[in-house]
N, C-alpha and C positions, 0 to 999 in steps of 0.2 A: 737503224741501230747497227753499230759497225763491231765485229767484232775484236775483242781484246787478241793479241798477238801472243804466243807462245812462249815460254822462253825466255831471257833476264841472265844474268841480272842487267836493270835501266840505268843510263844515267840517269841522277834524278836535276827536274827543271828547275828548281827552289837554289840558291844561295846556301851555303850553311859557315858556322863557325870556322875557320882556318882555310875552309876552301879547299882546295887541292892541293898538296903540296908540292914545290920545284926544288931543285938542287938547292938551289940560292934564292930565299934564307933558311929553309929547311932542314938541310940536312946539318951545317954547321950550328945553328940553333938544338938538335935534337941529338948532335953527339957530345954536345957539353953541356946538358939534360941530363941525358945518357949516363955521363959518370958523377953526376952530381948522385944522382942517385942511387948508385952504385955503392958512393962512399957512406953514403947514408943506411941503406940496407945493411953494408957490410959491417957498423957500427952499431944498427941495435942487434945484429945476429950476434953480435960481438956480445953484447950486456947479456943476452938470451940466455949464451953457453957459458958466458962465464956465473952469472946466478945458480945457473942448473948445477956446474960442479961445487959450489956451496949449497945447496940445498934448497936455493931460493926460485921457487914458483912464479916467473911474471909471464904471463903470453904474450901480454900485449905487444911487447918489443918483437915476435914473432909476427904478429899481426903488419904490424908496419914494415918491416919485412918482406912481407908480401905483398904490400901495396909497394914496394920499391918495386920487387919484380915484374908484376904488372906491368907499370910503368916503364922498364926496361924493352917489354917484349912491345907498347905501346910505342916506343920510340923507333924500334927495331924495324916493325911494320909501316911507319911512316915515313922514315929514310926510305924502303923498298919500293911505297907508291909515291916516292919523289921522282923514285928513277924511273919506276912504269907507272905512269899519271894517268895512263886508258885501263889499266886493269880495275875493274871497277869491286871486285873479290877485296883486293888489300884492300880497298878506301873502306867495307863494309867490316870487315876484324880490326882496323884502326879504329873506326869508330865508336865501334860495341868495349874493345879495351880504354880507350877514353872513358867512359861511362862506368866500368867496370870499379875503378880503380879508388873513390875520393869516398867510397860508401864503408871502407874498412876505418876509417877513421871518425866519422858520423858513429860508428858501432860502439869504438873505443870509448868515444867522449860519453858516450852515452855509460858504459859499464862506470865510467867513473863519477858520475853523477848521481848513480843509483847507489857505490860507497859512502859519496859525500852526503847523501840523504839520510842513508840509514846510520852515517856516524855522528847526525845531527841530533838524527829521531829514532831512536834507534826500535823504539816499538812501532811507531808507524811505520818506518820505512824496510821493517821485517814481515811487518804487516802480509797478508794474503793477496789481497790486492794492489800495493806495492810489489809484491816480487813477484806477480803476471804480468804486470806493464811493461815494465824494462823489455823481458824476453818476446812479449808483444809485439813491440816496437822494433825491433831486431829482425822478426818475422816479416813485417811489413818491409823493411828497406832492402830484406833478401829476395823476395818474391817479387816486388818490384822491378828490380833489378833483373829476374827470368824474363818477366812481362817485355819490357825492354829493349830486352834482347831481341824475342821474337819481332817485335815492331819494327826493330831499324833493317831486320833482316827481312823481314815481310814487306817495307816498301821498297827495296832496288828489283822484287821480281814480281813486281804487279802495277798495271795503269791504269787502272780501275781507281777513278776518281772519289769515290766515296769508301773505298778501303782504306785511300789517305786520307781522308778526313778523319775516318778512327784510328789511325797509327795516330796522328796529330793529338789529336785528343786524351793518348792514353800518353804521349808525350809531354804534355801539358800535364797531367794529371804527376805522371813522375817524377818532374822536376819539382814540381811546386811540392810534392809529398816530401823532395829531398832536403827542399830550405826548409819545410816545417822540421823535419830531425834535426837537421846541425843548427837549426836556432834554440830548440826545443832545452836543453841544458842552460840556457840565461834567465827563462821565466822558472822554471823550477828551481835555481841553485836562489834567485833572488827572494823568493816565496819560501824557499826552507830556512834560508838564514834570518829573513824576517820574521818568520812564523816564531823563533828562537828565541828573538827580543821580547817575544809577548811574557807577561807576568806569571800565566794559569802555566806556559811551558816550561820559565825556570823555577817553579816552585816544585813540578814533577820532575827534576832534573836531581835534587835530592835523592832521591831513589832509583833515578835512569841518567845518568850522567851520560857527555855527550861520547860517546865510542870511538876514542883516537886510534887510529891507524898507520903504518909506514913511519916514514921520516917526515920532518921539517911541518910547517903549524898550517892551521888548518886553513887559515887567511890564502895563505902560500898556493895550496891545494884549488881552493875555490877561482882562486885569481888565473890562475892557471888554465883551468878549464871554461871557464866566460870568456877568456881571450880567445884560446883556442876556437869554442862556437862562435864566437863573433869573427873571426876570418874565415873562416868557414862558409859560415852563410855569406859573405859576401864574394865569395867565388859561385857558389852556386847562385845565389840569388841573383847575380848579376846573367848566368845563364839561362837560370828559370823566367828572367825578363827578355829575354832577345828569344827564348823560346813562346813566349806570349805576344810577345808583337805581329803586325801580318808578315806573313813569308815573302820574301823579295825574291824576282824571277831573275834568274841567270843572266837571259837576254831580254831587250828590249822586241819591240814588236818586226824590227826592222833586222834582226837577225844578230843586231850589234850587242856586246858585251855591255850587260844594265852597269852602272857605278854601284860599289861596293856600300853598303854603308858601316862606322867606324867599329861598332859592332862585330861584326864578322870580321876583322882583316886580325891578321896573323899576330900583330901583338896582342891582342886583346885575347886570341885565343890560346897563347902561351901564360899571358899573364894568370888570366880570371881560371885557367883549369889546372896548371903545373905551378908555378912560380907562388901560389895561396898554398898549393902542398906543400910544398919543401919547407914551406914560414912554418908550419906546424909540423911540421916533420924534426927539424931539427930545433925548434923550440923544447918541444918532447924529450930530446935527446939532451941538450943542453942543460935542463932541468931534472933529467933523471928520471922520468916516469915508474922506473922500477921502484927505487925508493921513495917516492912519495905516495903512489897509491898501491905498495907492495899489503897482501892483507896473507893471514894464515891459509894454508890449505883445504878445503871443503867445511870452510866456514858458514855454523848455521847458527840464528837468535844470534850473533856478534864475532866482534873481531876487536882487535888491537890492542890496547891497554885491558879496557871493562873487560873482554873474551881472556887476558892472560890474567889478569887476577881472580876472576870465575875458575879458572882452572889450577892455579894455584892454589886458592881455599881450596877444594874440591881433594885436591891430591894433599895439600896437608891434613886435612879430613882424613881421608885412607890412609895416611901415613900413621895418625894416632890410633887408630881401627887397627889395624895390623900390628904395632907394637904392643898395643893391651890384648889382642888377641895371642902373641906371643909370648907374652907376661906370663898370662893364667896357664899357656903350656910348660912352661917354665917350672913356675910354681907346685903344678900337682904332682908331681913326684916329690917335691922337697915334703909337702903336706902327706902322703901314702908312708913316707918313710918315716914318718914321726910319731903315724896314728894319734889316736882320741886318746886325748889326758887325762890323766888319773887323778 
């Protein structure tokens, strides 16, 4: 038994997505990246702050936001180990911010899912067990995402063959958890709008109408978000597939450079991990996200239309409560100054 060697980080033996990056096509591919999404961050910051000085409450344009950033310091890092290709440090914070980065939008689609459920249904989807799932789900693709981390950084300092078999493994397990999320918004949005057409649902609708929200119809909304998870998963799940496949060795036995397969070569890993973002990045942006799934502030049991006329009765209510309360103070002095008739 031969002992493990000290020390790391390894190059690692295996092939991976993009490979290594070189000046050329690298670095000019990753500075017109670089301000793509630049112009895109600086565009929903833009919606953020101009909402907030109206009064209007959206995060989410914050959220993407920071997956532009991400993505900037992603590209930042990968021009850097273009220029130094042996520091094996950058190849391993490139890596981890790639991964980092596509899980803020899986979160989003997801928060707008859980709207468009409970604007459909609005008692089920207020439900107890509706509003643990969403945040459930959210918890799984964030801790994932630690799990992750430590993996990719735990195999460049160990050669311990069976330590890589469980990075692999929990590799596998994460990507495949990531296409169940960003698919996960197409079987739910197509199951609540069908569940809608049922007769027993529009006859309780009488009394539960469906809870509009934001702007523009609800068609709009839903189409919107099936799109969105459907490009989606097919960035990741095209990764979640080359991460299932066997690992291909760098080199062949003879010491020469193995052939690539199409896979891994550098369009495919601009395309299937950056170029799927930005389609939904600025899809979002084009569409408005803020008005279409804008809802009221710490909305609880509803929101949009049904929530402002609940609140409107409610305060007309009090309005007539308060004026007959004012009436009767009114009144008793005219009544004291008159006393009992004779």
């Amino acid at each position: 038994m031969t002992l493990q060697p000290r020390g790391g980080p390894y190059r690692q033996t295996n092939q991976s997505a993009g490979e290594i990056p070189s000046i050329v096509p690298d670095v000019p591919l990753s500075v017109v990246l670089l301000v793509v999404y630049i112009l895109a961050g600086a565009a929903h910051m833009y919606l953020l702050i101009t909402n907030k000085k109206r009064g209007k409450k959206f995060l989410f344009n914050g959220m993407v936001f920071g997956l532009c950033n991400v993505r900037i310091i992603t590209f930042c890092l990968r021009m850097a180990w273009a220029v130094h290709p042996t520091a094996i440090r950058l190849g391993i914070a490139s890596s981890i911010f790639v991964y980092a980065g596509t899980i803020l939008l899986y979160i989003a689609n997801l928060f707008f899912t859980q709207r468009l459920i409970r604007a459909q249904h609005p008692s089920f989807g207020w439900s107890k067990p509706i509003s643990l799932l969403f945040p459930g789900l959210i918890a799984i693709i964030v801790l994932t995402l630690f799990m992750i981390i430590v993996v990719v950084i735990q195999q460049f300092y160990t050669l311990n063959p069976n330590i890589h078999r469980i990075d692999r493994d929990f590799q596998l397990y994460a990507q495949t958890c990531y296409t169940i999320m960003a698919f996960l918004p197409i079987p739910m949005l197509l199951i609540s709008t069908a569940a809608g057409q049922l007769s027993s649902v529009k006859a309780r609708r009488v009394h539960t109408p469906v809870d509009k929200f934001g702007q523009g119809r609800m068609t709009h909304k839903i189409l919107l978000v099936l799109a969105s998870s459907a490009i989606l998963t097919v960035g990741i799940g095209f990764r979640c597939g080359t991460t299932w496949r066997h690992p291909v060795a760098s080199h062949t036995a003879t010491g020469a450079l193995a052939p690539q397969p199409w896979y891994y070569t550098k369009a495919a890993f601009y395309s299937f991990n950056f170029i799927i973002e930005l389609i939904v990045v600025f899809m979002w942006l084009f569409a408005r996200i803020d008005n279409l799934f804008h809802v009221p502030n710490k909305a609880k049991g509803g929101y949009g239309q049904r929530a402002q006329s609940e609140k409107a009765l409610a305060g007309s209510e009090s309005d007539v409560e308060a004026a007959e309360a004012d009436g009767d103070r009114r009144q008793a002095p005219v009544l004291h100054a008159l006393g009992p008739s004779n």
